[in-house]
C-alpha positions in Angstrom: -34.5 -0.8 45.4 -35.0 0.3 41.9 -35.9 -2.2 39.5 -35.3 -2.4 35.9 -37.8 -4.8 34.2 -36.9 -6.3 30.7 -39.0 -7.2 27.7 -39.5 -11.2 27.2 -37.2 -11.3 24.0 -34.1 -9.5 25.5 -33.4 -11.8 28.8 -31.1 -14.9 27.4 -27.8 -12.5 26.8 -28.2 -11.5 30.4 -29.0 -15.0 31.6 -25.7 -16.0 30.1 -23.5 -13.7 31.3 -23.6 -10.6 28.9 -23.4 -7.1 31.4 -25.1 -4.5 29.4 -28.5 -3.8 29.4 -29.5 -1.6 26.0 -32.5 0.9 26.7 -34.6 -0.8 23.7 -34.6 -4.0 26.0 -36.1 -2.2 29.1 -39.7 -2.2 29.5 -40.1 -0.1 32.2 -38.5 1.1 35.9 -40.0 0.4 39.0 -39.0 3.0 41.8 -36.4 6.5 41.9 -33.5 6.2 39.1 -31.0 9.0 39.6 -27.7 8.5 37.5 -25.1 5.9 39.1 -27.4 4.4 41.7 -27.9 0.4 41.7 -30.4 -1.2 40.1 -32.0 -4.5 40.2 -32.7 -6.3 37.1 -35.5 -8.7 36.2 -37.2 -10.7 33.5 -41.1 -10.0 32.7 -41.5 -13.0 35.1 -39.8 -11.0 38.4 -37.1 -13.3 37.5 -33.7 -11.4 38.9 -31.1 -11.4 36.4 -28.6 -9.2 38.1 -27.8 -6.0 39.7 -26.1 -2.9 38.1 -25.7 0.6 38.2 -27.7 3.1 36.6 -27.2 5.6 33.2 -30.7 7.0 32.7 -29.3 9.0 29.4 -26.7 6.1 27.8 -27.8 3.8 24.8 -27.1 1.3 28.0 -29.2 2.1 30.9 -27.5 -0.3 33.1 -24.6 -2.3 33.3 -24.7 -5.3 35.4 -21.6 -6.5 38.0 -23.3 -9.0 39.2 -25.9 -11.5 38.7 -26.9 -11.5 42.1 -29.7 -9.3 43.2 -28.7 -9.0 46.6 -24.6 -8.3 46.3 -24.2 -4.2 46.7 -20.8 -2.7 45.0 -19.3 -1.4 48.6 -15.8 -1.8 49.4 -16.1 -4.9 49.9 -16.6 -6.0 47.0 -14.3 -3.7 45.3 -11.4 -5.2 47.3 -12.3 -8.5 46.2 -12.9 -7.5 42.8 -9.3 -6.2 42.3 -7.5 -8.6 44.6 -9.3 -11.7 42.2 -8.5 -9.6 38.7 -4.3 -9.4 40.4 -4.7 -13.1 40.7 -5.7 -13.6 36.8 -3.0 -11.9 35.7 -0.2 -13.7 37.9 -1.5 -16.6 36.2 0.4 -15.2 33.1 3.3 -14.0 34.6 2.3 -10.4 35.0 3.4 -8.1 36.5 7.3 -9.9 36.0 11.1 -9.1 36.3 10.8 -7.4 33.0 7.2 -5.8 32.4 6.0 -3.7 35.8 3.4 -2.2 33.4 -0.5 -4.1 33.4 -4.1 -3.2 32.7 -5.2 -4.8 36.5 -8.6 -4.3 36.1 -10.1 -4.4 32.5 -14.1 -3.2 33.3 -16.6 -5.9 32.5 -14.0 -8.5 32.1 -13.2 -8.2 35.8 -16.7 -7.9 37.0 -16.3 -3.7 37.2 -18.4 -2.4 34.3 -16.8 1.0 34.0 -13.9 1.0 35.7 -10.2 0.7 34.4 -7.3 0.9 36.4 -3.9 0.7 35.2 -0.5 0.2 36.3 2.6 1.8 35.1 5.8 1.1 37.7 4.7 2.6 41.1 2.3 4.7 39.7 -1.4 3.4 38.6 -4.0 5.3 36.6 -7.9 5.0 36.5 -11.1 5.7 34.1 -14.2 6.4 35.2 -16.7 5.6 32.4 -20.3 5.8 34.2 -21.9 8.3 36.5 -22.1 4.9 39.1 -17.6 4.0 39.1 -17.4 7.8 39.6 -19.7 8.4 42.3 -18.3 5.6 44.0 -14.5 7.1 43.8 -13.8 7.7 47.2 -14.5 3.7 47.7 -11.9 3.0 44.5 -9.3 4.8 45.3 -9.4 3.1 48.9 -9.3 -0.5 47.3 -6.7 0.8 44.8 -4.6 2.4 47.3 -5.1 -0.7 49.9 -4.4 -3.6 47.3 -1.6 -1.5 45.0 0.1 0.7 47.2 0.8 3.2 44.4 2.8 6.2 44.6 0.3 8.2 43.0 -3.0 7.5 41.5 -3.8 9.5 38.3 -7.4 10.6 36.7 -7.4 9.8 33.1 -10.7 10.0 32.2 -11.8 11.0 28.6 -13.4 14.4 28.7 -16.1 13.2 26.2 -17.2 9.9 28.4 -17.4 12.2 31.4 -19.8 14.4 29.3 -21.7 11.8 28.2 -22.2 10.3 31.5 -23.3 13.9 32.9 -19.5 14.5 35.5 -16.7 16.1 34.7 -13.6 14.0 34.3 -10.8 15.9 36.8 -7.8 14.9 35.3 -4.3 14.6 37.0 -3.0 13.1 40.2 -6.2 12.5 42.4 -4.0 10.6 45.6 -0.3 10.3 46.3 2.5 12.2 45.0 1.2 15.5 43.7 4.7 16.7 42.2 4.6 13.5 40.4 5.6 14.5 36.3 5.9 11.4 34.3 5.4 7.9 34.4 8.0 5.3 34.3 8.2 1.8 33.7 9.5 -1.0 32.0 8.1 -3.6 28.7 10.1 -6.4 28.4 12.9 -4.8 29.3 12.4 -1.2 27.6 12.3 1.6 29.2 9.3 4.6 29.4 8.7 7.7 30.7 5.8 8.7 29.6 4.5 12.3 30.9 1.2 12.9 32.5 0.4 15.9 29.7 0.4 13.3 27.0 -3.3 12.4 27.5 -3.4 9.2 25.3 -5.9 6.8 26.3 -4.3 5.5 30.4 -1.0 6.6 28.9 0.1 4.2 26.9 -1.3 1.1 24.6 -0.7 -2.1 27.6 -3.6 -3.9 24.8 -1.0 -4.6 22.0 1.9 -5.7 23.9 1.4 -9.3 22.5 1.5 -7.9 19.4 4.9 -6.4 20.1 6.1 -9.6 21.1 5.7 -10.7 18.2 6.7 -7.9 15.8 10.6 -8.1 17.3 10.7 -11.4 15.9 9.1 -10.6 12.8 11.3 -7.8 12.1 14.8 -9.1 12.2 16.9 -7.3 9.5 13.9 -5.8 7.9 13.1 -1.9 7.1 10.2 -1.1 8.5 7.2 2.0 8.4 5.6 2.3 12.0 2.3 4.4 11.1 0.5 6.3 13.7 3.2 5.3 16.1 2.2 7.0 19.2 5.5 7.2 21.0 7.0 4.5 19.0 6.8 1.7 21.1 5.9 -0.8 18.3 8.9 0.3 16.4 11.3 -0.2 19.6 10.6 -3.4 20.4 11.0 -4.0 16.5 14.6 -2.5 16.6 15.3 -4.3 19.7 14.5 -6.9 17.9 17.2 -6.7 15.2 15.0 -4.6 12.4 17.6 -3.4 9.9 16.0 0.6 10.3 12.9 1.8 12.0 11.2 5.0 10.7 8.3 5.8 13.1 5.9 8.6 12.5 2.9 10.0 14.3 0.8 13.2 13.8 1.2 14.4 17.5 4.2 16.4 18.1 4.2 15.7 21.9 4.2 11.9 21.0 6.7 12.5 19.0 8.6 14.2 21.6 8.2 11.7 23.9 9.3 8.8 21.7 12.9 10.2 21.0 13.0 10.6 24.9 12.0 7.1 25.2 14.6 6.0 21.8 17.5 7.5 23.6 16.8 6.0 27.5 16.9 2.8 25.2 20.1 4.1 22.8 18.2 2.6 20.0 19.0 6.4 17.8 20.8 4.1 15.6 18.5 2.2 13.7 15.3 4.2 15.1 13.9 7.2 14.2 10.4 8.9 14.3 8.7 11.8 13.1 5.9 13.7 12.9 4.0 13.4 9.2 0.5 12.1 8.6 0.3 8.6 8.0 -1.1 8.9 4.5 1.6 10.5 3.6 4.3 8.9 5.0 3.0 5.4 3.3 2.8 7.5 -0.5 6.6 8.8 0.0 7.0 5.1 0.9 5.5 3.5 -2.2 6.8 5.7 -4.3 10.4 4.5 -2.9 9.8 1.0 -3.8 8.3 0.2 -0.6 9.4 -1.5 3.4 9.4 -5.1 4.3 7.5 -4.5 6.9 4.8 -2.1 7.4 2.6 -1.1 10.8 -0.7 0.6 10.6 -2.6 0.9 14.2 -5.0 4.0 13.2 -7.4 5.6 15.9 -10.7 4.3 16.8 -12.9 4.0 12.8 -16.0 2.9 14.2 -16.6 4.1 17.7 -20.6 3.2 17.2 -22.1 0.5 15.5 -23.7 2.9 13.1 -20.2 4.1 12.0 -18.9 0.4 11.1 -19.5 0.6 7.3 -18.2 3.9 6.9 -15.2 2.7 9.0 -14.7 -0.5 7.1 -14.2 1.9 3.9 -11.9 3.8 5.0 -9.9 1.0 6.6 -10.1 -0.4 3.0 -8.4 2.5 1.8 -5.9 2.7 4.6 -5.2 -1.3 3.5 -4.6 0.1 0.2 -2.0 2.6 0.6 -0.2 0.4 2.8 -0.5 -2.2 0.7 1.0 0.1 -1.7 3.8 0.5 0.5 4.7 -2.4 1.4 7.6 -4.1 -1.0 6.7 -7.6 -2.3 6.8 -10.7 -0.5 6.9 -8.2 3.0 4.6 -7.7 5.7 1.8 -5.6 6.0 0.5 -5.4 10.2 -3.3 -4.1 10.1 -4.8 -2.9 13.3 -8.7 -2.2 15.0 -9.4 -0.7 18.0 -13.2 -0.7 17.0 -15.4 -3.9 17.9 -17.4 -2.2 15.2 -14.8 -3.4 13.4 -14.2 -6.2 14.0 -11.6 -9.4 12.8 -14.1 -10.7 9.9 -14.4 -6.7 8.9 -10.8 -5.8 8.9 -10.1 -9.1 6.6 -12.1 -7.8 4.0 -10.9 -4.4 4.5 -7.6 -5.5 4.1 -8.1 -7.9 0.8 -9.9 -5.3 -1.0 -7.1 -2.5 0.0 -4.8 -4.7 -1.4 -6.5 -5.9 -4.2 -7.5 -1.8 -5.1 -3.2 -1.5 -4.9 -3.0 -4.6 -7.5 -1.4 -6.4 -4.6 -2.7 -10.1 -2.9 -2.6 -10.5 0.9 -2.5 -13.3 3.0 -2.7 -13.7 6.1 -0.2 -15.2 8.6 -1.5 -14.8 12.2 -4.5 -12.6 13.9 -3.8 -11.1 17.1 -6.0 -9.5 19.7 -5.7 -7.4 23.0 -3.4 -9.1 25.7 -4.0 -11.4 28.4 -4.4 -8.9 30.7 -7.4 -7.1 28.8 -9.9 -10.4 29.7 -13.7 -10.1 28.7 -16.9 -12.0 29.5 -17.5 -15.2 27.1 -21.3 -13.9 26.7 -19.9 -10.1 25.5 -18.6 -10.2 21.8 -18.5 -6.3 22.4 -15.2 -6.5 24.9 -12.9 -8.4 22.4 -12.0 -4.5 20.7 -8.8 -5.0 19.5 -8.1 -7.5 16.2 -4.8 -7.0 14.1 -3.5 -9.2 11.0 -0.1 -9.8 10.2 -0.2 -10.7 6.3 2.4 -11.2 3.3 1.8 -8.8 0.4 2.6 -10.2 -2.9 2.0 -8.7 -7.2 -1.3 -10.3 -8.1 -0.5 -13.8 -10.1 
């Protein structure tokens, strides 16, 4: 086999559990290295650290699923690998009476670097992020199929990850129902149906459902601004909740679309509504109103590289400030990440120098991050992504 030996300097993450091994840290490769086969990896020593598969042209050469030099990621192993991430999330109550919609297998944090699989109702949905999880597709889709028993089993693979990984993401319904249209399934007890044309992420955002939770408590007999909305889902569980009025607004007209599908399955037209408007805008009409008790900004992805952190943290400063701005005194401002380059400490000071540019003091209530059923490796910083702030916005005094 292939090995992949390390420079002395770059073996402890590894040794304690970290999966990724960056191509400054390699020394050199022993043997044949075509893209997505298995790899052995080892200290300077001949020490083996692990085994993983292999990305010749990534700024990570190799991501290890085991630390085993000897375990090859057959069926076998799939199986097990999916049957043991099911069994994490039972622990939590998931899937339940209520919720029938779960991130099952969350990549490194279930021991399949590369791989996500979703479920939504009777119908799951997968990623393929490296050249390795996609040559090895025919093996998923018999673990998924023998473990899940979906109706249908859909590619969602971004385009641009294919690229990078050097396949071509083939979109769509790869097994099971071929006619199948939309997905549908249930959060606490709302109702989706989410089409397969809306091409957002797996289909939906299962990472901030804790969040929700907690925003339909927050939100009883407030007005609250949902920003970059998606299709709303955020500002239902808010109305649920007993919010006073929801106005949602998203730039996509086909999530837009979709959320007044998904308002009226749950006759919440009453106190919801949503639009499409940019964000920016929508918080300066707000502001200049005198502002909403509570106000929701979950932007896209600032900082998909670690080189693009500081120039992500600005503008998440100025995205603080116009919600800030927007957000009437003594309410509650909800500021989101979905960049580990931007991280909790980095979206803190992003949001008290927003804040402090709109003459306005924040404090911070609670910090929430991606849901139970998004786990990550103790040793891999990189795979908690997701950090949100629910603060109180005051005048400065």
């Amino acid at each position: 086999m292939t090995e992949v030996i390390l420079k002395p300097g770059h073996v402890r993450p590894l040794w304690a559990g970290h999966p990724w091994v960056f191509a400054q840290g390699i020394a050199k490769v022993i043997g044949p290295a075509a893209a997505g086969s298995e790899v052995r990896v080892l200290d300077a020593e001949g020490h083996v650290l692990g085994r993983g598969l292999y990305s010749p042209k990534s700024a990570i050469p190799v991501r290890l699923y085991t630390q085993h030099g000897d375990k090859p990621l057959d069926l076998e192993l799939l199986t097990e690998r999916l049957e043991r991430a099911l069994a994490r999330r039972r622990l939590f109550e998931l899937p339940n009476s209520d919720t029938n919609a779960l991130r099952v297998v969350n990549g490194e944090g279930d021991g399949l670097p590369g791989l996500i699989v979703d479920r939504f109702g009777d119908v799951v949905t997968l990623q393929f992020l490296t050249a390795g999880m996609k040559l090895r597709e025919p093996l998923v889709l018999e673990a998924v199929q023998a473990v899940l028993a979906p109706r249908a089993v859909v590619d969602r693979t971004p385009a641009a990850s294919a690229e990078r990984e050097g396949f071509r993401a083939e979109g769509g319904v790869i097994a099971g129902d071929t006619q199948l249209a939309a997905m549908q399934f249930e959060e606490r007890g709302l109702r989706f149906e989410i089409p397969l044309s809306l091409a957002q992420k797996t289909g939906f955002y299962l990472d901030l459902r804790a969040l929700r939770q907690k925003l339909a408590r927050l939100a009883k007999g407030r007005r609250v601004l949902d920003c970059y909305a998606y299709v709303g889902a955020a500002g239902m569980h808010m109305a649920r909740g007993g919010a006073a009025q929801v106005k949602a607004v998203d730039s996509s007209e086909a999530a837009v679309l979709t959320g007044r599908r998904c308002i009226e399955l749950n006759q919440l037209g009453a106190v919801m509504s949503i639009e499409r408007a940019d964000a920016h805008q929508a918080l300066a009409a707000a502001a200049a109103e005198g502002g909403y008790d509570l106000v929701l900004c979950d932007p896209p992805k600032l900082a998909p590289t670690r080189a693009a952190a500081k120039r992500a943290e600005k503008a998440m400063q100025m995205l603080a400030k116009a919600a800030a701005a927007a957000t009437r005194p003594g309410g509650i401002l909800v500021l989101c990440s979905c960049s580990a380059g931007l991280g909790l400490q980095a979206l803190g000071r992003a949001l008290a120098v927003g804040a402090s540019m709109a003459r306005r003091r924040a404090t911070v209530l609670d910090r929430v991050f991606q849901d139970v059923d998004h786990p990550t490796p103790a040793a891999f910083p990189e795979g908690l992504y997701l950090s949100s702030v629910i603060a109180e916005i005051d005048v400065h005094g």
